[in-house]
C-alpha positions as CSV (number, residue, x, y, z in Angstrom):
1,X,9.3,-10.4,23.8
2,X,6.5,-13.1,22.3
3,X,4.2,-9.8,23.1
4,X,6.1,-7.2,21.5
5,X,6.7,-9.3,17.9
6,X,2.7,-10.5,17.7
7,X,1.9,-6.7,18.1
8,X,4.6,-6.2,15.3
9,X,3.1,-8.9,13.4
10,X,-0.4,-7.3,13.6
11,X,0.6,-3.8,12.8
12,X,2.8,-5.0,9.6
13,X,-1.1,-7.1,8.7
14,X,-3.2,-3.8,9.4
15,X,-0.9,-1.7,7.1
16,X,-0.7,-3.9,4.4
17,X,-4.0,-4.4,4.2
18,X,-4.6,-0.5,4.6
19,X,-2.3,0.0,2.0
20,X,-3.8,-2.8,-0.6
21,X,-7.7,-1.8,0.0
22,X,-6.5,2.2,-1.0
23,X,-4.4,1.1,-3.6
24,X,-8.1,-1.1,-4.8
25,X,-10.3,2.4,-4.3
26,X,-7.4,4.0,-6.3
27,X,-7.4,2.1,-9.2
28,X,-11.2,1.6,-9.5
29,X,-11.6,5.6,-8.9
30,X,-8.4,5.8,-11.9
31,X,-11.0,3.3,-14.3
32,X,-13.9,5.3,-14.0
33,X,-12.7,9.1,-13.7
34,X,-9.6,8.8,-16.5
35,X,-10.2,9.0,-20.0
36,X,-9.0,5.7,-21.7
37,X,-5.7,6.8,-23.3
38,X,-4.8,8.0,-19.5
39,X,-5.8,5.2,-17.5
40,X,-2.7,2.8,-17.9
41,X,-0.5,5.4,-17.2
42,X,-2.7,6.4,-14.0
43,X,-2.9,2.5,-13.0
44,X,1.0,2.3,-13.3
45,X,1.5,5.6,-11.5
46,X,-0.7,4.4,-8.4
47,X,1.1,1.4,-8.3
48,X,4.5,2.7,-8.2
49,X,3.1,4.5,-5.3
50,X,2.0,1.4,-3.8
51,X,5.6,-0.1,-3.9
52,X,7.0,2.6,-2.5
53,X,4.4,2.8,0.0
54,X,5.0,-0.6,1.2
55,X,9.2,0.0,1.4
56,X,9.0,3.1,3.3
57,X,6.6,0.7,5.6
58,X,8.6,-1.7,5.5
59,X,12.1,0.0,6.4
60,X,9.7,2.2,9.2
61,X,8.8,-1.8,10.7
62,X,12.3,-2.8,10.4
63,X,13.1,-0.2,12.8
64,X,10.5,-0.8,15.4
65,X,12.6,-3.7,16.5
């Protein structure tokens, strides 16, 4: 069992930490390939997609168990 929920833990560290660093790339690559009036909109729109993201993670980890 103490197994089973460090490899959980681990897994849940590795995608969150996925998920962060592309949501980084994503917003630098939104800065420098956007026009200005766009960007905010393209920074809000990426991080939507990051909280979703991280749910459907979430909910998918939650299940493991």
């Amino acid at each position: 069992m103490q197994c089973s929920l460090v490899k959980k833990n681990w897994l849940e560290i590795g995608i969150s930490s996925g998920l962060v660093l592309i949501m980084i790339v994503l917003i630098l690559g939104a800065q420098m390939a956007l026009p200005a009036e766009l960007r905010s909109s393209g920074i809000a729109l990426i991080v939507l997609l990051f909280i979703v993201a991280m749910g459907l993670v979430g909910l998918k980890l939650v299940d493991m168990q």
